[in-house]
N, C-alpha and C positions, 0 to 999 in steps of 0.2 A: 312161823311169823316172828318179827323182830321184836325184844319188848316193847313197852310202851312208850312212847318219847322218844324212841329211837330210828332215826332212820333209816331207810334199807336202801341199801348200794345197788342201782342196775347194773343188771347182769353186763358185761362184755360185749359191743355190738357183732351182730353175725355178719353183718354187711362187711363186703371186704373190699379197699378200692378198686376200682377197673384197672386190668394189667394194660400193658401196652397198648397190645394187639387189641384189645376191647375197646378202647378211647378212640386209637386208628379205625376202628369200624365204626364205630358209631360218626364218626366226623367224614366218613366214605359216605354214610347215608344220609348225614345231612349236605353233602353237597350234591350228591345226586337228587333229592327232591328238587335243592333249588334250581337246577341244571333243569330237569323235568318241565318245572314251573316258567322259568325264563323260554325253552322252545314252546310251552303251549301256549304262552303271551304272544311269543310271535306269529308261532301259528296263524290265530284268531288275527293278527291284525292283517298279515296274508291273505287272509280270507277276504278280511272286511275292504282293503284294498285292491280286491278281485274285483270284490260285487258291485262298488263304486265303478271301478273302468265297464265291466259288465254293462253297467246302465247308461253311462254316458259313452261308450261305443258300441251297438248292439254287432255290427260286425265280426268284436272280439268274443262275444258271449260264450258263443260253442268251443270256440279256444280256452278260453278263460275255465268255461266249467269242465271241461277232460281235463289241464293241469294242474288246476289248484280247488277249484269247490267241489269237485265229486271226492274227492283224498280226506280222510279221516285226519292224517299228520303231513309234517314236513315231510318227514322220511321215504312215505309214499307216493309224496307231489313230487319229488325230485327224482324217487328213481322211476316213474314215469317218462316224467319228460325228457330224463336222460338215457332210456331206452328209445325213445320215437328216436333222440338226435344221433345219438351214437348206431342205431341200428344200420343193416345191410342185407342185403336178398337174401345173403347166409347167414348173418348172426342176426335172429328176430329178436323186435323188440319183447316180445315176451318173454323169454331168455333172459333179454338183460335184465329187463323188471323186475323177475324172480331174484339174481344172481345179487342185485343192487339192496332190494330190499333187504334177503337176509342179511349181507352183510352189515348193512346198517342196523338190523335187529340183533344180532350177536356180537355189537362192539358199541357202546352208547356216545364214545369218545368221538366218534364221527360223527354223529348228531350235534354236537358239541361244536365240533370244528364247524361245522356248516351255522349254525347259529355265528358264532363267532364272524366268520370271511362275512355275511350277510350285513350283519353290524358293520365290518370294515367298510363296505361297500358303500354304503347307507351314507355314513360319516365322510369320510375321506374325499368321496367323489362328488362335487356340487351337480355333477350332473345326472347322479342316479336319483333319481324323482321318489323311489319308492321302495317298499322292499322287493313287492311282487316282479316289478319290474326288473331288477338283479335276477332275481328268483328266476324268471325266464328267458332275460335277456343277454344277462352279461356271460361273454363266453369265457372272460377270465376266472369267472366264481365257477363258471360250470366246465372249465377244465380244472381247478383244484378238487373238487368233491368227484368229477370222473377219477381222477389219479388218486385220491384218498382210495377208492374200490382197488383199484390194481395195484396200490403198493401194500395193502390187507392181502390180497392173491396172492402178492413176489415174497410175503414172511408166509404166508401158509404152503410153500415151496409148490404152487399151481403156478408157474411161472410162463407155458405157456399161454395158457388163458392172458394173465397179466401183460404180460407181450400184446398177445390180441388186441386188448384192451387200449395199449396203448397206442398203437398202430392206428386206429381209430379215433382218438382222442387225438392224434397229430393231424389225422387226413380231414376230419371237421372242425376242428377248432382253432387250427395254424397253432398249436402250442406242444412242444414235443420236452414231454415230462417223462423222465426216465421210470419203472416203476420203483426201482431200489431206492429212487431220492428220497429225503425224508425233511416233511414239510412240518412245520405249526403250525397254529390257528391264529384266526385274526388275522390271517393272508391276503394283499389283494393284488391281484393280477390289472396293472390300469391297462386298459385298451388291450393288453395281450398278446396280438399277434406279434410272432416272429421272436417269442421266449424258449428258448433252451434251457434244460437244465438237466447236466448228465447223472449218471448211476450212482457215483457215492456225494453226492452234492449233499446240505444239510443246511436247510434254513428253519429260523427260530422262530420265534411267536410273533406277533404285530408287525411284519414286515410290508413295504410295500415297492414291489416291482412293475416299471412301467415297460413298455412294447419295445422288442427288440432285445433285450438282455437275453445274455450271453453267460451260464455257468457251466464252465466249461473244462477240458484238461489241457495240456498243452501240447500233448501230441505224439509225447514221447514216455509218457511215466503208463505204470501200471500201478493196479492197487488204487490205494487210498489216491484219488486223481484229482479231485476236484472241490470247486469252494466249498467253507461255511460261512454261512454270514449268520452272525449274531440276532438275538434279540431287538427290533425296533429299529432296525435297518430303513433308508432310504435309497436305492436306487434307480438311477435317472435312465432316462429311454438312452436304447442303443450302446448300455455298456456294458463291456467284455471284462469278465473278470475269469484270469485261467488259473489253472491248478489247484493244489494243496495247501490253499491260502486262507487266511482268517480275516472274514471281514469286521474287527468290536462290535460288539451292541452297541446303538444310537449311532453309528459312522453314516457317512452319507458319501454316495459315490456320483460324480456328477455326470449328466447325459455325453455319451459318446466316449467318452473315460476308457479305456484299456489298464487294467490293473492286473500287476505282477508280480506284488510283492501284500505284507499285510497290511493291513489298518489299525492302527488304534480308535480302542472306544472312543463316539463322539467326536473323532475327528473327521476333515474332510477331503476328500484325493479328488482332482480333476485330472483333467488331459488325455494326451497320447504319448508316449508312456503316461500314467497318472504319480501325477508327485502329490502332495500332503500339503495344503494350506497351510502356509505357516512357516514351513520347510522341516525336514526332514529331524532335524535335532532338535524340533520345538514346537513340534505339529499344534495349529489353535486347535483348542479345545472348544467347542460352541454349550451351548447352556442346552440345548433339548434333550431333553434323556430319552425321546423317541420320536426321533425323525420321519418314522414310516407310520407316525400317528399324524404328524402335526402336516405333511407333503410338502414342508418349506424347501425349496429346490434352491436358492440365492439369499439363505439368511448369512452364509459365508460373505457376500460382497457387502464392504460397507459402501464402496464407490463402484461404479462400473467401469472404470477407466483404470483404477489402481489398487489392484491386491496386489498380494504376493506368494507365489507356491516356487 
């Protein structure tokens, strides 16, 4: 004991700060709860916008309740109903069911993705009504989360299953996705049919591709062959973009556009060839910093009658 009067000095804290690796896990778990939290909201509202069409079209009810109200989670409504679609006299949909699930149970990052495109859908398309309705209807959302499965397969070097996979995923849903491609989240496929997108292609988060696009090589390279397009991408239906070309984050490529060269960020290419709004040594730069959020296809024109590229 200290004398009297005296105060006595605490000992030295034993706590020691979190090392790196400890801070980085803890900030892993908490985004995983939120991630958790955010699909179980959607979940539920999935559900709740089952039970609603359910009631007001009994018709759909027995439909309704095999893909989404007999299902515990997203993960199991989806790979359901993307076993019925993708199935064939030889590859049963139980098979897939199985094949789909796990994968989505042993990678959470695809749960993730599919939340996200879902949100894309929701937002971006004034004509998706709902989420359920993406959920079972849109064959763009439901070729991105098929191709999420088979490009999981083509890195766990199961590459012919992933072939299969995709073979199948081109013969029903007119969209032929390579499995090597390598997609982000927050994806959407508008209307879809007649989208290409070869083997080392690589697009980024928030992008949004409409029907007909073309990512492609150019016919003579090997190797590293084909686009990237950036972060918050917009491209327009019917356009070909070839090779080992960089398309910026926020650029925007306009419908029917043949593009050959790169893009700068936020800038914008039309045409056949595609030249650069603006021209070439002074490309405009537009103010959205994400094109494939906001769908604005002619914020480039300020007149109709007179740009300049």
């Amino acid at each position: 004991m200290p004398p009297a009067g005296e105060l006595q000095q605490s000992s030295p804290s034993k706590d020691k700060p979190p090392t790196d690796a400890q801070s980085a896990e803890a900030a892993a778990a908490i985004a995983a709860a939120a991630a958790d939290a955010e699909a179980a909201g959607l979940w539920t509202q999935i559900k709740a916008e089952a039970r609603r069409d359910a009631e007001a079209e009994p018709a759909l009810a027995s439909y309704l309740y095999s893909t989404i109200l007999s299902h515990s989670s997203l993960e199991r409504s989806i790979s359901f109903h993307l076993g019925n679609k993708l199935c064939s006299s030889t590859l049963l949909s139980t098979l897939l069911y199985d094949l789909f699930l796990n994968t989505f149970t042993s990678d959470p990052s695809l749960r993730n993705a599919t939340v996200a495109d879902l949100r894309a859908a929701r937002v971006r398309d004034p004509a998706c009504i709902s989420f359920s309705h993406c959920l079972l209807n849109y064959k763009g959302f439901l070729a991105i989360q098929a191709h999420r499965i088979s490009h999981k397969l083509w890195t766990q070097t199961r590459k012919p299953l992933a072939l299969a996979l995709h073979s199948r995923i081109s013969e029903v849903f007119a969209v032929d996705i390579h499995p090597a491609a390598k997609i982000g989240k927050g994806i959407l496929l508008d209307h879809a049919t007649g989208v290409v997108i070869g083997e080392t292609a690589v697009i980024g988060n928030n992008v949004s591709i409409l029907h007909h696009v073309t990512l492609g090589g150019t016919g003579k390279a090997c190797g590293d062959r084909h686009p990237k397009i950036g972060d918050g991408c917009l491209i327009g239906a019917g356009a070909t973009i070839l090779g080992n070309v960089k398309i910026g984050c926020g650029a925007k490529v306009g419908a029917g556009s043949v593009v050959l060269i790169d893009i700068p960020p936020r800038a914008t290419a039309v045409g056949n060839p595609a030249r650069l709004v603006g021209g070439k040594e002074r490309p405009t730069i537009h103010d959205e910093e994400c094109p494939g959020e906001s769908m604005d296809h002619t914020s480039f024109i300020s007149e109709w009658s007179d740009y300049i590229i």
